[in-house]
C-alpha positions in Angstrom: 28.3 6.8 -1.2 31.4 8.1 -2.5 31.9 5.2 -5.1 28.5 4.8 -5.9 28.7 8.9 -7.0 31.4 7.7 -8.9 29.0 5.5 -10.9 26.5 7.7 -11.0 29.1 10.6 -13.1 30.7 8.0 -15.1 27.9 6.2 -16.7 25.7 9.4 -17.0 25.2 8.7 -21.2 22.7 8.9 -23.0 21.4 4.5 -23.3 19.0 2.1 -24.4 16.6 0.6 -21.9 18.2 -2.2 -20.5 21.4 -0.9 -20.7 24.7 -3.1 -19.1 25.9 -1.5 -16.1 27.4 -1.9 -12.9 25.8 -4.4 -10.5 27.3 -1.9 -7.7 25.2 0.4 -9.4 22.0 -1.0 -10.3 22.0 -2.1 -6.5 22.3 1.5 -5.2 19.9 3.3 -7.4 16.9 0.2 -6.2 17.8 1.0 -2.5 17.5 5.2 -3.5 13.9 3.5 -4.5 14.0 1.9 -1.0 14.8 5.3 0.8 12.4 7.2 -1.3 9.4 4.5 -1.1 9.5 4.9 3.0 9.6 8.6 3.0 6.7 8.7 1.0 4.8 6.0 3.6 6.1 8.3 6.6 4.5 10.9 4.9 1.6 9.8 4.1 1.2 7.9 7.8 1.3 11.3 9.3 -0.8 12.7 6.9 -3.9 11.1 7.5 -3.4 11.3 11.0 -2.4 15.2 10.8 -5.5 16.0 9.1 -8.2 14.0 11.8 -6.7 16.9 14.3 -5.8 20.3 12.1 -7.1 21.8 9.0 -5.4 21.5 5.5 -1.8 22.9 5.6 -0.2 22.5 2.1 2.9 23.3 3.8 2.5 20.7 7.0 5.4 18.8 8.0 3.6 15.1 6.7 3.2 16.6 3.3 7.1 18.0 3.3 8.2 14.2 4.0 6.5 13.5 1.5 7.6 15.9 -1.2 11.1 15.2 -0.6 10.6 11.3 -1.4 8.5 12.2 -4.2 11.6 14.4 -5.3 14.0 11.5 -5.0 11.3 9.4 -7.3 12.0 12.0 -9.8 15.5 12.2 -9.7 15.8 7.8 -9.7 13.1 7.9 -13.0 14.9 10.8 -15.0 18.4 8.4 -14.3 16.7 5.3 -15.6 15.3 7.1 -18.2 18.0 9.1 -19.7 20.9 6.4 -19.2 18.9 3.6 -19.6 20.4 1.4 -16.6 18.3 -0.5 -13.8 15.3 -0.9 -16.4 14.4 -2.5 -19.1 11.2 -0.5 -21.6 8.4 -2.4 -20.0 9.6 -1.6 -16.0 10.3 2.2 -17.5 7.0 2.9 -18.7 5.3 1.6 -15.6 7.6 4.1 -13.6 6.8 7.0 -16.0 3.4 7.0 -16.0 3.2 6.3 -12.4 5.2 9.1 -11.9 3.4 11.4 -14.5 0.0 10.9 -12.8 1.2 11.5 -9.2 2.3 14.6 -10.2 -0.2 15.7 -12.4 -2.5 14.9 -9.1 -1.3 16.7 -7.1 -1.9 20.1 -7.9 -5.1 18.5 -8.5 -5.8 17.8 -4.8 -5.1 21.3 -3.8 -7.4 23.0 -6.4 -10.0 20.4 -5.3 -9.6 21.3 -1.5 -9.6 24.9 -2.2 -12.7 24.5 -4.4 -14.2 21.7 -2.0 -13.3 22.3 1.6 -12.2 19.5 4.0 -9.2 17.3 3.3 -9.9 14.4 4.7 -12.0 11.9 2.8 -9.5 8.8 1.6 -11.9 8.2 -0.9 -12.1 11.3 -3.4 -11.1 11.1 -7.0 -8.5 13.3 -6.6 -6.9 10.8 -3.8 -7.4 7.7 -6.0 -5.3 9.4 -8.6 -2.3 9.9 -6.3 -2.6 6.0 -5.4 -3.5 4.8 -8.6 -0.1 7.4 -9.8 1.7 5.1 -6.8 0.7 2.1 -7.4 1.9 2.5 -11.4 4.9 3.1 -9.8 5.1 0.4 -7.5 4.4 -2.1 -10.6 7.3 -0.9 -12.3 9.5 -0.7 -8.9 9.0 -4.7 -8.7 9.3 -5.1 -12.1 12.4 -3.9 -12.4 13.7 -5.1 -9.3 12.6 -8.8 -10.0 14.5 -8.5 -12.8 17.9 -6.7 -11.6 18.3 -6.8 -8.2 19.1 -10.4 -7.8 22.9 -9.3 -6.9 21.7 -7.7 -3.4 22.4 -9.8 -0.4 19.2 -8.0 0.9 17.0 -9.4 -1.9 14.3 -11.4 0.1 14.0 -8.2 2.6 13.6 -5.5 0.0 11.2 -7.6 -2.0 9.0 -7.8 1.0 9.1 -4.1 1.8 8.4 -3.4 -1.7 5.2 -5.3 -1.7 4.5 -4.1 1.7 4.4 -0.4 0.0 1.6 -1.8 -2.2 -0.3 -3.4 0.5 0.5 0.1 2.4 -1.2 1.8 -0.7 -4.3 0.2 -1.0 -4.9 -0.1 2.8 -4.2 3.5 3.0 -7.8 4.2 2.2 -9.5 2.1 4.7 -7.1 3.8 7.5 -10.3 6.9 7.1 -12.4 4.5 9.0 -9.6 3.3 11.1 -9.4 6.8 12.0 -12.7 7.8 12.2 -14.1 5.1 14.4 -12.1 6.5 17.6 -12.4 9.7 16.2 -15.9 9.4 17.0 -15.7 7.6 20.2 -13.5 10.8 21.4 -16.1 12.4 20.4 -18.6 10.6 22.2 -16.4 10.6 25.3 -16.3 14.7 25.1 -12.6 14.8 24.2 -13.1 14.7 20.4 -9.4 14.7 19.2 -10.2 17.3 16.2 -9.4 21.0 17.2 -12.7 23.2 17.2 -11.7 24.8 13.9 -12.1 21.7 12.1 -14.9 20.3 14.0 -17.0 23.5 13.0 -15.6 23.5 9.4 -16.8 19.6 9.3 -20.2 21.1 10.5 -20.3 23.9 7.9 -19.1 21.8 5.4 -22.6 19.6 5.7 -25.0 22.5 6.7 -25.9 21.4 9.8 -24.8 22.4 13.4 -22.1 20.6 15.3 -23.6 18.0 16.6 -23.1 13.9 16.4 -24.1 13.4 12.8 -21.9 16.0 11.4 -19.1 14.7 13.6 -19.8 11.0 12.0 -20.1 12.6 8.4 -17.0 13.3 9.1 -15.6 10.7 10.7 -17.0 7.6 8.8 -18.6 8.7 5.5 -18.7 5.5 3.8 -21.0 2.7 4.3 -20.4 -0.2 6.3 -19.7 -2.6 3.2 -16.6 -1.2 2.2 -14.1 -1.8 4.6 -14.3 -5.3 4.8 -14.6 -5.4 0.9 -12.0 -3.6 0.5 -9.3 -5.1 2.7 -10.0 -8.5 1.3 -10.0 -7.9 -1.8 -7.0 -5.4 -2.4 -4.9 -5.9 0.9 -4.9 -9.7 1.2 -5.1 -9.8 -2.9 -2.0 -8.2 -2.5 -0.7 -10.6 -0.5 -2.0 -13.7 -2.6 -0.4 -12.3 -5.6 3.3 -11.5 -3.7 3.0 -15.4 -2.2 2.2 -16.6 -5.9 5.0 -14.6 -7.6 7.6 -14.5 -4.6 7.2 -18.5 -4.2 8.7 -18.3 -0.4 6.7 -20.1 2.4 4.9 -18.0 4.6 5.7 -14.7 2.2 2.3 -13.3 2.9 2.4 -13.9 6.8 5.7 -11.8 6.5 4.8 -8.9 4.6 1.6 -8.9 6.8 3.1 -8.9 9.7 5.7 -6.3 9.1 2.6 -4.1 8.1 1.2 -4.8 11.2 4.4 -3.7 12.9 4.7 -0.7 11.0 1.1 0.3 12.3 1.8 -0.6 15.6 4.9 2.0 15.7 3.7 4.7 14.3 0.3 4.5 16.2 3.0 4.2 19.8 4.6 7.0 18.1 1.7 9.1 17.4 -0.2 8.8 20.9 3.2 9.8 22.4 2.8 13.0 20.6 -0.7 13.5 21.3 -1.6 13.2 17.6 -5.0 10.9 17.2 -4.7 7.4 17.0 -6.2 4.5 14.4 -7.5 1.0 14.6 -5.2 -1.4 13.5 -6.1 -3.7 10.9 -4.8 -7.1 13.3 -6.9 -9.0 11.0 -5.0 -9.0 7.6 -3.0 -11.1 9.5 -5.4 -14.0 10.2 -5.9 -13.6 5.9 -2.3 -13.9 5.4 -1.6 -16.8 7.4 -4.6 -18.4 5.6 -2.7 -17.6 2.0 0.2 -19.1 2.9 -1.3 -22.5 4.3 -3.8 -22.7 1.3 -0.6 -22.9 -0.8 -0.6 -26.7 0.6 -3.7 -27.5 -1.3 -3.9 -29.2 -4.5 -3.7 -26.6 -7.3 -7.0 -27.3 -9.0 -8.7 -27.0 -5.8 -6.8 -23.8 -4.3 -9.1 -21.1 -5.2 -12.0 -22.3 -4.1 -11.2 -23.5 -0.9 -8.4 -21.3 -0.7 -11.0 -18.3 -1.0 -13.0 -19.9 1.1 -10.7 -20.2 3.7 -9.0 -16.7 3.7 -12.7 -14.8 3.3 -14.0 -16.9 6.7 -11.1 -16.5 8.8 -11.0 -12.8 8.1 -14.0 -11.9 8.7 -14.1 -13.7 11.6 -10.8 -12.5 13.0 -12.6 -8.7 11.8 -15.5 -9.9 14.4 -13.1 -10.9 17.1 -11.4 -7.0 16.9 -14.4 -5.4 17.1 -15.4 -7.2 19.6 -12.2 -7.0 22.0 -10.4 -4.2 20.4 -11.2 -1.3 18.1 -12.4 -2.1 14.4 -14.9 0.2 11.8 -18.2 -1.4 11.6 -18.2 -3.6 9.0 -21.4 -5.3 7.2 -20.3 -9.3 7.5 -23.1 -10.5 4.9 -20.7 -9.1 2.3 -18.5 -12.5 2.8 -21.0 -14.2 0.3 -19.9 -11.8 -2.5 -16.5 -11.4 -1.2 -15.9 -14.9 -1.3 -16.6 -15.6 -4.5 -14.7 -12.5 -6.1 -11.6 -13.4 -4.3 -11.8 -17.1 -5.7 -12.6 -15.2 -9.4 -9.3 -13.1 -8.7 -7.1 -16.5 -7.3 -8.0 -18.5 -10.5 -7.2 -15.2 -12.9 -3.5 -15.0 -11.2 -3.7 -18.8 -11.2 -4.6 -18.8 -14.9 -2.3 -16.0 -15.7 0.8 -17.3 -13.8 0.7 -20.4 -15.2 1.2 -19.2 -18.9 4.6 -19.0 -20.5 5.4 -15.6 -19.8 3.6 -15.9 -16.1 6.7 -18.4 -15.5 9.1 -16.8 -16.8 8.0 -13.9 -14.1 7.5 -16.0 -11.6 10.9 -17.4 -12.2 13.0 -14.2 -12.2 11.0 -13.3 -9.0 11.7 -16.7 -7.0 15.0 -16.4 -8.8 15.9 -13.1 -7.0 14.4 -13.9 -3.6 16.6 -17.8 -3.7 13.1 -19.3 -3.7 13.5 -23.4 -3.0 9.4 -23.9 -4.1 8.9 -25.3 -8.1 7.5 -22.7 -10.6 4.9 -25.3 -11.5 1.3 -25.0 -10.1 1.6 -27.7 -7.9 2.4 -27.4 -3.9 
């Protein structure tokens, strides 16, 4: 810490993007990125989860995590910025205007919940600009990283956690049905896990007494096509597009599975403090594997039957969950649309991949992560 301070005074000029600089140092200020990045998925865990039991708090402990890894962001882009280092233009002005919407959002979010009400639906504008603000960010995070972080003996493992933060930041939204499915079953076991405050402002908010339809409202306000939708096509998309650029064999099972892990903690860790608990998406998993064996096929083939393959054993691995375990409803006959824009989204990565500057990406990123597997579209 002490050395790397060092760095951080003496090269603290005025630079180019791009600018030469320690490896010592580039390294430490992608692992600030690494610190920061998990505060702000602790935060935004406990988040969710604070606000299925309490009303708002601006000042709640989930939102304080939060803040203080959003404050580190801050700090890491201003250094980039101003000195140059870590970051070449392109990588910058993903970070920048990542950052610049997050925090233009949110003060939005608290007007909008003062003017509003309830905090708790995932999917309000003012909550897709603080992921959309994220995910900017994220962009730029890999970017860069892909392209300067190749001197960490960590490489492989902080490439997978950073594109487990953007599977973490599009599943985020589905995790208001993962929520609110035992949200209501508490409900309907009389032991609703919402405090009576929030329960009756839930009521108030739709105009209606307290009663099982405002307690749904509440719990699962979106219809039953989305969640499936959405978790195939952003959260194992995700995944596709890490195995494609990443170039590792079973890349997507990994990152999956540490997700999965992830959940699995926090929801141990939760329960143990009486805070309400979440479905776990167990499914993404069954997807991921699925990825990485449709990387055997033949690449004119791949994203048809690859699609093919991931949407089916999904869905039905969804079906299983529900079944034996805990799951939103879901409508399955969205599989025949689903299907067919995942295989539209494997060709465009496919297509866009396999174009000069697609390599060259693809190179630094397999390059980084000592990736054995050719660059060419073959298996």
């Amino acid at each position: 810490m002490a050395a790397t301070a060092e760095l951080i005074r003496g090269h603290w000029t005025r630079g180019e993007p791009g600018r030469d600089a320690p490896e010592q140092l580039v390294v430490a200020l992608y692992r600030w990125w690494v610190v920061a990045m998990t505060l702000k998925t602790l935060g935004a865990t406990w988040d969710i989860c604070w606000h299925f039991r309490w009303l708002r708090d601006d000042l709640a402990p989930p939102h304080m995590i939060n803040t203080v890894g959003t404050a580190i962001v801050v700090g890491l882009v201003v250094f980039h910025t101003y000195t140059g280092i870590g970051a070449d233009r392109a990588t910058l002005r993903w970070m920048q205007w990542g950052l610049g919407i997050f925090l233009v959002a949110a003060p939005l979010d608290v007007i909008n919940h003062r003017v509003n009400g309830l905090d708790i639906t995932a999917w309000s504008p003012s909550h897709a600009l603080l992921y959309i603000g994220t995910g900017l960010m994220s962009i730029g995070l890999l970017r860069g990283w892909a392209r300067y972080g190749g001197g960490d003996r960590y490489s492989y493992a902080i490439t997978c956690f950073l594109w487990f933060t953007v599977l973490d930041n599009f599943l985020f939204l589905n995790q208001h049905q993962e929520y609110g499915v035992l949200g209501l079953a508490a409900w309907d076991r009389g032991t609703p896990y919402a405090d009576d405050e929030l329960l009756q402002f839930a009521a108030d908010d739709l105009g209606r007494p307290l009663d099982r339809i405002a307690v749904e409202h509440f719990t699962l306000p979106v219809p039953d096509w989305v969640y499936p939708t959405w978790a195939v096509l952003t959260g194992l998309g995700t995944l596709l597009l890490a195995r494609r650029l990443v170039g590792r064999k079973w890349t997507a099972t990994t990152i999956a599975a540490g997700y999965l892990a992830f959940r699995c903690v926090a929801w141990g860790l939760l329960a143990a403090a009486d805070f309400p608990i979440s479905a776990v998406p167990f499914f993404v998993l069954a997807g991921a594997v699925a990825i990485d064996l449709s990387f055997q096929l033949a690449a004119r083939i791949r994203p048809v039957v690859g699609a093919a393959a991931v949407t089916s054993v999904s869905y039905a691995a969804l079906s299983l969950q529900e079944t034996y375990l805990a799951a939103p409803p879901a409508d399955y006959s969205t599989a025949l649309y689903v299907v067919v824009l995942f295989a539209g989204l494997w060709w465009l990565f496919q297509f866009l991949l396999d174009t000069e500057q697609g390599q060259q990406l693809v190179l630094r990123a397999q390059t980084m992560t000592g990736a054995r597997e050719s660059t060419t579209p073959s298996p």
